[in-house]
N, C-alpha and C positions, 0 to 999 in steps of 0.2 A: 235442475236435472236436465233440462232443453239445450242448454247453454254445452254443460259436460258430455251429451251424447254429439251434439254439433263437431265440438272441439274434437273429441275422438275420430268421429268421421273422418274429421278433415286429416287430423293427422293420417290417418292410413291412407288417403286417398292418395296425399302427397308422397309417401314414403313407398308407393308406388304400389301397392297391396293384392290380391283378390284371390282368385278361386285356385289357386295352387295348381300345383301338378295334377291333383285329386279330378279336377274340375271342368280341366282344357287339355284337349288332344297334344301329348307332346309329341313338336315334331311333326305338328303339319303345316304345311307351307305358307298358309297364309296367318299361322299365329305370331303374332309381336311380342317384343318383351314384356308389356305390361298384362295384367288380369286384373278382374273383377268381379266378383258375385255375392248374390242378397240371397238368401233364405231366410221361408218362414218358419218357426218353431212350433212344437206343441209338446211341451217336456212335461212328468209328473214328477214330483218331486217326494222324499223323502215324506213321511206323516211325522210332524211335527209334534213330538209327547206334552202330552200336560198330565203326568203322573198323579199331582198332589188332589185329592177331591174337594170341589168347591163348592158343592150345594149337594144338599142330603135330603131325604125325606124323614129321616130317623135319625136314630144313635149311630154311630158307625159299628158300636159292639154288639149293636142288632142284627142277626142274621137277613131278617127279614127288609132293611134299609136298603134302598135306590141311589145308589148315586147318579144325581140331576144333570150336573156339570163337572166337568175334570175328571180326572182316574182315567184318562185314556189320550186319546193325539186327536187331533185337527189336522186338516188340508185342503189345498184351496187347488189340488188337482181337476183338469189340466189346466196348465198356464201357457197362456200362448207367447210369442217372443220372437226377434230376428237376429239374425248375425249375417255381417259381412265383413267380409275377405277382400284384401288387398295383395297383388303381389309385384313385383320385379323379378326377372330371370336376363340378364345382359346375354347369357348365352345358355345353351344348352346343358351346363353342366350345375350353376349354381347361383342362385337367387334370394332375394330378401321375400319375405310378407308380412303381411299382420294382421289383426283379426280384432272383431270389437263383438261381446256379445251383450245381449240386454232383453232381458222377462222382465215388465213392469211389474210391481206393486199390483198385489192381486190380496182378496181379503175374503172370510169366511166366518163365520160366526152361529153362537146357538143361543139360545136363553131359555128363561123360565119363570112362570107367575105364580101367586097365588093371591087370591081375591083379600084373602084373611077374614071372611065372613064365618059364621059360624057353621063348624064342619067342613071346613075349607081343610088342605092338606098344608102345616107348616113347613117353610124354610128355611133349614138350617145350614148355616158354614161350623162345619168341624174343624176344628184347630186340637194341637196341645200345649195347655197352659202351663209355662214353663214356672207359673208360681206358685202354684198348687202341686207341678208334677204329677198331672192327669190330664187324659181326655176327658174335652168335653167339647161344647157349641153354641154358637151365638144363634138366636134367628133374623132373618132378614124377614119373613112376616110372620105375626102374631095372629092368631084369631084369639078376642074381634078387635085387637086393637090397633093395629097397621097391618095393609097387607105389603107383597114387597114381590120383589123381578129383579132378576138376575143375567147375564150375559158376559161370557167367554169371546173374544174374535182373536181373529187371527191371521196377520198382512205379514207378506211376504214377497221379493224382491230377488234377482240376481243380476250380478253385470261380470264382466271378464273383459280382459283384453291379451293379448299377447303379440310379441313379435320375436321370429324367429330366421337364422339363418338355412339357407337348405345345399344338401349337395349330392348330386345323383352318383350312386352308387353304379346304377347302371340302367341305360338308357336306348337302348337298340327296341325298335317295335318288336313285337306288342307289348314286353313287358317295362314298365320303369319301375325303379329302387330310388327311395331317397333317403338320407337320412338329416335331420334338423335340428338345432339346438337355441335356443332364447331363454326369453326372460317372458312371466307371465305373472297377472295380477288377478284373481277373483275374490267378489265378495257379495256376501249371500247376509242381508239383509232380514230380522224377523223382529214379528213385536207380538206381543201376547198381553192383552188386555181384562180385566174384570170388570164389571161397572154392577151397582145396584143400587134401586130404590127402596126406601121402607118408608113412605108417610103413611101419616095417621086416618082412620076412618071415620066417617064423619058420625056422631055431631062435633067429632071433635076438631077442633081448628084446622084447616087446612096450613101442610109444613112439607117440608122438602128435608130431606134426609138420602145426600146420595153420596155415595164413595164410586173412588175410583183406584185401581190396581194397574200400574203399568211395567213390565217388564220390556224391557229393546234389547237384543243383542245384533250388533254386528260382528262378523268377522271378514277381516282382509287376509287374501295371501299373497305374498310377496315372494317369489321366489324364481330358482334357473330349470329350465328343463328340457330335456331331449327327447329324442323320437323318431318313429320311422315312419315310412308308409310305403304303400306297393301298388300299382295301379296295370292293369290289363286290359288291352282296345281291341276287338273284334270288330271289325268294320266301322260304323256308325256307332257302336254299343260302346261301353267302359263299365269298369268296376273297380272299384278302387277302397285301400281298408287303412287305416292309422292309428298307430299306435303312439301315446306323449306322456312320459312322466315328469312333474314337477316335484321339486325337494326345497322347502324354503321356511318361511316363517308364516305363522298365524296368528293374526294380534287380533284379540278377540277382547269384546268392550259391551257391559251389562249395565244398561243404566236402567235405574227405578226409579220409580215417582209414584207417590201416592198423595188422596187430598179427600178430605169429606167435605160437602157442601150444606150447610145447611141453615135453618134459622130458625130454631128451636131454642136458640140462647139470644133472641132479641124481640121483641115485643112493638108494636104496633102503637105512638104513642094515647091514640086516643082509638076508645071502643064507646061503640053506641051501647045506652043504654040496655039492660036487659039481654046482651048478647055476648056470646063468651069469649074473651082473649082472644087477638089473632098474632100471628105474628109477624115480626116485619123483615130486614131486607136481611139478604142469605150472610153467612160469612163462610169466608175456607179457612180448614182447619188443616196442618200438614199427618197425613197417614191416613192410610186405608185398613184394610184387611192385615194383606200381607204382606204391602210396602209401608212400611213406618220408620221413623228417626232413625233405629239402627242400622237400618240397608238399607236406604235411600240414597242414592248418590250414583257416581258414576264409577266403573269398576273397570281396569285394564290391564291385560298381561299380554306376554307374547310369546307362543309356544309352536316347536316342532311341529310340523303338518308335510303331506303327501299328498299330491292330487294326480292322479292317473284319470288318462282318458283315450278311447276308444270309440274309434268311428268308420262307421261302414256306408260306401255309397253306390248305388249305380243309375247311370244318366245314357245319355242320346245326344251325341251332335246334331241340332235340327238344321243347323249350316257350318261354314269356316269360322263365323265369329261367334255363335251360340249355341249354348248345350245349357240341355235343362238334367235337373236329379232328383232323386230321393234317395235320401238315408235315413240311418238311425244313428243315437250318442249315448254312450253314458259314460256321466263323469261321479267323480267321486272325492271327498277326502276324508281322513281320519279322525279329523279334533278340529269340531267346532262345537261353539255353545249353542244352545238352543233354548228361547226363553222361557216354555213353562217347566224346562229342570234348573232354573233358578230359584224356584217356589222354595222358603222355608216355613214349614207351617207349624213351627216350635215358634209362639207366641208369648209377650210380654204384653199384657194387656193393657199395662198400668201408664204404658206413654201415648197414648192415641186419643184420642176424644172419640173416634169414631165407634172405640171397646167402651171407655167407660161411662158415653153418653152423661158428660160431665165439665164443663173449664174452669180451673187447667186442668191439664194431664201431664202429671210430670213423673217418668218412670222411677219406680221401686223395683229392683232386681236385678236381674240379668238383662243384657241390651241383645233380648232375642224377637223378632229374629236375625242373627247375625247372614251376613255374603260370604258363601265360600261356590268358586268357580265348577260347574256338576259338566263336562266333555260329554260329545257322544260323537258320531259320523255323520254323514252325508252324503246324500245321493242325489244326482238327475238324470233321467233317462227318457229319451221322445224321439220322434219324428220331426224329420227336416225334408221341406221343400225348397229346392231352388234353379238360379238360373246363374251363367256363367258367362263372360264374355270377355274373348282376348283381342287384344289389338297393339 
């Protein structure tokens, strides 16, 4: 990732890049062809669904039932993040820029236990068994025979770049017009995790018993866009507003993986006298919950998307070569995936080890749950600080 933001840097630095029209007094005397500017971000982003429920305290046909984990969204609100601008203007009429943006990998998460003592509250995951053709649920703890902990996270990521050409519409102080058109790339990175324990209580052997659930979705966009913006200088002061729409393509790509861990199926070869069975070294098994054999893999298509974006700023020339700002942004697209509306919780139990606590597991039925691609939108929207510098 070090390497990729490096390389992006440099390219816009090279391609002469920075704080656009938006950012640098057009048209004052001592500005040069070149720009530059770095702002700091603090965007919020879309809450990320996790529709399907993953841990219960009951039935789900029980009025009275909690749901522990899932049935709702995750967010790892606010995410901090920079972007900088690159520009070229050879004269006063029309210029190249580019722009590189980047919100690292930010993560958030919930869980939940129960001791599995007696009187302890069980842990259920509700599914429906597609081989029965009902609801029903496994427990992750037992009282008193395992207790068991649960946990949902949820990491998340954006980057963008774009470069565009510009040409002033009109440019006499105080007001300038421009209009711009390029080529622009975003991609908004999520993964949505399940993990849980259920070993045994004691006097019974100490064992390990854990699955893992993992959903990734990426989406890229690849696409052309145009745009304007309008900027007005009052002495020292500016304001400046833009508008850019992209029209292109969205290749969106849902990879699963799931695995149990555990070593309940291998034994310890020698036990002291008088003491009970332990057991010995872990093995993985492939499937979880609700990544198993059938929709395990990696999944990709590539579909129609729209990113419109909208951005407002006003700054201060603190001299001829620097002017500092703030704004605000929101951007948007229409059709990206998001990974807990991957969840299918129409279950075949019969292929998992992790369901029939048994090897092998070799499915009987239907290969559910099957992958099919569930769209929603996206949003980001935050505050931007920065600084600008023409020479």
């Amino acid at each position: 990732m070090r390497s990729v933001i490096a390389a992006a840097l440099g390219l816009l630095l090279l391609a002469g890049g920075a704080a656009s029209a938006q950012t640098v007094a057009p048209g004052s005397a001592s500005s040069g062809p070149f720009s530059v500017s770095a702002e700091a971000l603090l965007w919020w982003f879309k809450s990320s669904p996790t529709p399907v429920p993953v841990i219960t305290d009951g039935p789900l046909a029980d009025p009275a039932t909690k749901v522990l984990l899932g049935g709702g969204d995750l967010d790892t609100n606010p995410n901090p993040g920079f972007r900088v601008t690159a520009g070229y203007a050879p004269s006063g009429r029309w210029g190249l820029e580019g722009s590189f943006l980047y919100i690292p990998e930010r993560s958030t998460s919930r869980s939940v236990a129960s001791s599995g003592q007696p009187g302890s509250t069980d842990l259920l995951l509700p599914y429906f068994d597609v081989t029965e053709n009902r609801e029903t649920a496994t427990e992750i703890s037992l009282s008193p025979i395992y207790r068991g902990s649960a946990r949902e996270e949820l990491s998340n990521s954006l980057l963008g770049a774009e470069v565009n050409g510009t040409w002033a519409l009109a440019s006499g102080r105080p007001w300038r017009v421009d209009v711009l058109g390029g080529v622009r790339w975003l991609g908004l990175r999520e993964t949505y995790t399940i993990t849980t324990s259920s070993p045994f209580i004691p006097p019974q052997p100490v064992d390990i018993w854990d699955t893992t659930d993992k959903f990734d979705a990426s989406n890229d966009f690849y696409g052309a866009q145009v745009g304007a913006r309008a900027r007005y200088d009052w002495g020292r002061w500016f304001a400046s507003g833009n508008l850019k729409v992209g029209l292109g393509a969205m290749v969106q790509t849902v990879d699963i993986d799931g695995s149990l861990v555990t070593n309940d199926f291998s034994f310890a070869p020698l036990t002291p006298p008088g003491q009970p069975a332990s057991f010995g070294p872990t093995e993985t098994f492939p499937g979880g919950y609700f990544a198993l054999p059938s929709n395990i893999g990696s999944h990709t298509r590539t579909v129609f998307a729209v990113v419109p974006e909208v951005g407002l700023n006003v700054g201060y020339r603190i001299t001829s070569w620097a002017s500092v700002f703030v704004g605000y942004t929101f951007l948007y697209t229409n059709n990206v995936v998001r990974p807990g509306n991957q969840l299918n919780r129409n279950i075949n139990p019969t292929q998992s080890v992790s369901w029939v606590g048994e090897t092998p597991a070799t499915r009987q039925g239907p290969a559910q749950p099957s992958f099919k691609f569930n769209s929603s939108d996206f949003w980001a929207q935050g505050i931007n600080v920065g600084l600008s510098f023409p020479f």
